[in-house]
Backbone as ProteinMPNN parsed JSONL, in Angstrom:
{"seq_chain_A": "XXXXXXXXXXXXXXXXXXXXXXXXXXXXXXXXXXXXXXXXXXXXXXXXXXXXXX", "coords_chain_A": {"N_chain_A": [[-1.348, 2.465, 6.557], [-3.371, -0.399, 6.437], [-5.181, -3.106, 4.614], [-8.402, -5.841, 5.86], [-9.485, -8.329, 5.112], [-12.575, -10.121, 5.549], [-12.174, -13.725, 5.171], [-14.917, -15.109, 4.606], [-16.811, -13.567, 4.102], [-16.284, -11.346, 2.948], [-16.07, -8.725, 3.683], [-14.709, -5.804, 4.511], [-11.739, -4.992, 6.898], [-10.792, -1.494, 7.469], [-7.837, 0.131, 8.002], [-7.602, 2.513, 8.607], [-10.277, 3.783, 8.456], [-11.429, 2.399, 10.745], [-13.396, 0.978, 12.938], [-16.325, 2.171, 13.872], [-18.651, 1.626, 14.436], [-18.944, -0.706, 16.147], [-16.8, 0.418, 18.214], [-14.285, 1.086, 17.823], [-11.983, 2.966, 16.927], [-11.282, 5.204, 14.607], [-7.836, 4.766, 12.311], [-6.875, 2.841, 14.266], [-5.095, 0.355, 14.46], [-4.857, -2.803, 12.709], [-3.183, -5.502, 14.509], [-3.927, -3.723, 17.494], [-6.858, -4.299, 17.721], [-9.1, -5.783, 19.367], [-9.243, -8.903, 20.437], [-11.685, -10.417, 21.212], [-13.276, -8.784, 19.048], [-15.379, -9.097, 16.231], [-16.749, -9.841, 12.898], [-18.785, -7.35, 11.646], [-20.547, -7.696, 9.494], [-20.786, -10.916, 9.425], [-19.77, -12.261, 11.543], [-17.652, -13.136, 11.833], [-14.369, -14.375, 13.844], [-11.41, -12.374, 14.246], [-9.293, -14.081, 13.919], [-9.908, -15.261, 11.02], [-9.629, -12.941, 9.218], [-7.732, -12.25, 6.359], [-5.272, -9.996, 5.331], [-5.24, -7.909, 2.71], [-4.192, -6.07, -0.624], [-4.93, -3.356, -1.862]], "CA_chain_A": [[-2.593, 1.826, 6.951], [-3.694, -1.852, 5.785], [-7.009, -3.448, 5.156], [-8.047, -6.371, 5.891], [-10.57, -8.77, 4.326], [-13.023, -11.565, 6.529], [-12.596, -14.715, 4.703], [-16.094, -15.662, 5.094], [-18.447, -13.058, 3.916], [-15.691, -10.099, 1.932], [-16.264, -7.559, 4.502], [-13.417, -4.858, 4.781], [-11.452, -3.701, 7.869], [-9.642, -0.869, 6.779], [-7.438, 0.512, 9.711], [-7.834, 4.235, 8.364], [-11.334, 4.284, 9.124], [-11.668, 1.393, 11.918], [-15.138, 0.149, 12.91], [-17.141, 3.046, 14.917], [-20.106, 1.151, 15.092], [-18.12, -1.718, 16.948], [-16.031, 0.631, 19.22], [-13.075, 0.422, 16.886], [-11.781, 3.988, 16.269], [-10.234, 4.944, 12.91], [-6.595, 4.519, 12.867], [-6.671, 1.671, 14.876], [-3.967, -0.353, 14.165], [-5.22, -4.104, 12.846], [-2.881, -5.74, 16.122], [-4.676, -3.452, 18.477], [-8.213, -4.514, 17.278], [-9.185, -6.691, 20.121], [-9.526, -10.763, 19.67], [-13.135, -10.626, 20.82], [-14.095, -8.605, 17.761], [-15.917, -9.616, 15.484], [-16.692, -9.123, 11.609], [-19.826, -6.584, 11.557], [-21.479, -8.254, 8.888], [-21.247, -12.493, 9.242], [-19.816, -12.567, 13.098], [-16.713, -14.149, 12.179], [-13.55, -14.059, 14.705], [-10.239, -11.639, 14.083], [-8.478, -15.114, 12.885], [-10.331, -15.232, 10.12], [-9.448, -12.413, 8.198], [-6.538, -12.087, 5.444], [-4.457, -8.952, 4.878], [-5.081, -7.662, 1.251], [-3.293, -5.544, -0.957], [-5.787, -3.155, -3.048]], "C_chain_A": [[-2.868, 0.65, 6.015], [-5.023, -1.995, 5.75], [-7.047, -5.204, 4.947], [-9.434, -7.321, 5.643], [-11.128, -10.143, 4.75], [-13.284, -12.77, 5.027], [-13.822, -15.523, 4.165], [-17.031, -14.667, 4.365], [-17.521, -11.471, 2.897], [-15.22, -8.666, 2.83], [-14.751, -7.288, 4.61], [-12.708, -4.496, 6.062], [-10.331, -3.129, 7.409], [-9.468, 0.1, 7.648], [-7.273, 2.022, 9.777], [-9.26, 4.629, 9.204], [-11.948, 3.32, 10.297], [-13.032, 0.772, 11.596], [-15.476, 0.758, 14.011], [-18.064, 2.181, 15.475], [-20.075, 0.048, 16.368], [-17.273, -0.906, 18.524], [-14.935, 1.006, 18.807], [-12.31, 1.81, 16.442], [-11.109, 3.435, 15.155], [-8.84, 5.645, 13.181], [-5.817, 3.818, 13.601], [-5.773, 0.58, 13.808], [-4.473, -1.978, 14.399], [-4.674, -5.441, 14.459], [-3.395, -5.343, 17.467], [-6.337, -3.773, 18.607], [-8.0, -5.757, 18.413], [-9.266, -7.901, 19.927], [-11.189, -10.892, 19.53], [-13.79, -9.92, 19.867], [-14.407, -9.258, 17.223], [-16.298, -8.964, 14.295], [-18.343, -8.654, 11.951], [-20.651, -7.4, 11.241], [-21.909, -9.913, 9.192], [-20.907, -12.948, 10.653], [-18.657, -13.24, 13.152], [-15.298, -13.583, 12.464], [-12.406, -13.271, 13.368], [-9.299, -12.611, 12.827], [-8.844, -15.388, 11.539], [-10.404, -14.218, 8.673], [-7.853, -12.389, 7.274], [-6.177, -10.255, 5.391], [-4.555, -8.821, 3.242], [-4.655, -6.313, 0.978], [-4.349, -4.593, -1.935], [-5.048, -2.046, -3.872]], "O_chain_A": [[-2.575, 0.774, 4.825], [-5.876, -1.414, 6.422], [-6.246, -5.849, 4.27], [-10.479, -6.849, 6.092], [-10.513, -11.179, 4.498], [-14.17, -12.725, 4.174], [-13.697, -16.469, 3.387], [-18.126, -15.128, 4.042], [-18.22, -10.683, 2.261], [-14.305, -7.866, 2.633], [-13.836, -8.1, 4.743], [-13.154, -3.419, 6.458], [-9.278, -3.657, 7.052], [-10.351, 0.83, 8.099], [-6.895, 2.651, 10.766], [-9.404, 5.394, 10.157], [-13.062, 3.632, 10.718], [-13.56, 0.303, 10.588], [-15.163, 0.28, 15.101], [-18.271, 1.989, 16.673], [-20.894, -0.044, 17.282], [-17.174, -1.471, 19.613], [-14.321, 1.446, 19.779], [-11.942, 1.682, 15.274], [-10.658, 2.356, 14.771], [-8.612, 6.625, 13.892], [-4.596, 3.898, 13.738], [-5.965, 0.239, 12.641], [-4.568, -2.515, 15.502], [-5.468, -6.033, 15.19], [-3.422, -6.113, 18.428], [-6.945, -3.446, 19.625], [-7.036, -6.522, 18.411], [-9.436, -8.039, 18.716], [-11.864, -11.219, 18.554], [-14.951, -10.281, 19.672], [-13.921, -10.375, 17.398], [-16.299, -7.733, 14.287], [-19.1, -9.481, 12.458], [-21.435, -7.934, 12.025], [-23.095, -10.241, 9.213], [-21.552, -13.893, 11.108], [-18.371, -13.9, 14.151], [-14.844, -12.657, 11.792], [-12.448, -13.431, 12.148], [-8.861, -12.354, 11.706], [-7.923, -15.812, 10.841], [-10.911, -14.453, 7.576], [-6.852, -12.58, 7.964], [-7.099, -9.44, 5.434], [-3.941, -9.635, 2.552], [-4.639, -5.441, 1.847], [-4.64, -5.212, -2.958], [-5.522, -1.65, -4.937]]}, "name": "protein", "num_of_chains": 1, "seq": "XXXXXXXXXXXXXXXXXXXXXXXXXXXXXXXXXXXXXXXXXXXXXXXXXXXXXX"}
């Protein structure tokens, strides 16, 4: 599992625990995360996040 970090505002997606509140189960696999998501917190698109290493 990876996580993955919105450019823009820090916010986490970390593909263990997804994004419930979104729709997003956990275990969701960052590629299956739809395009029209969006980051929870600042609203900003999929393209926008980086892959980090913690």
């Amino acid at each position: 599992m990876k996580q993955w970090m919105c450019g823009n505002c820090g916010w986490i997606y970390d593909e263990a625990q997804g994004d419930p509140d979104s729709g997003i189960a956990p275990g969701t696999k960052w590629e299956d995360v739809p395009e029209t998501w969006a980051c929870p917190d600042c609203g900003a698109r999929k393209g926008e996040f980086d892959m980090v290493e913690l």
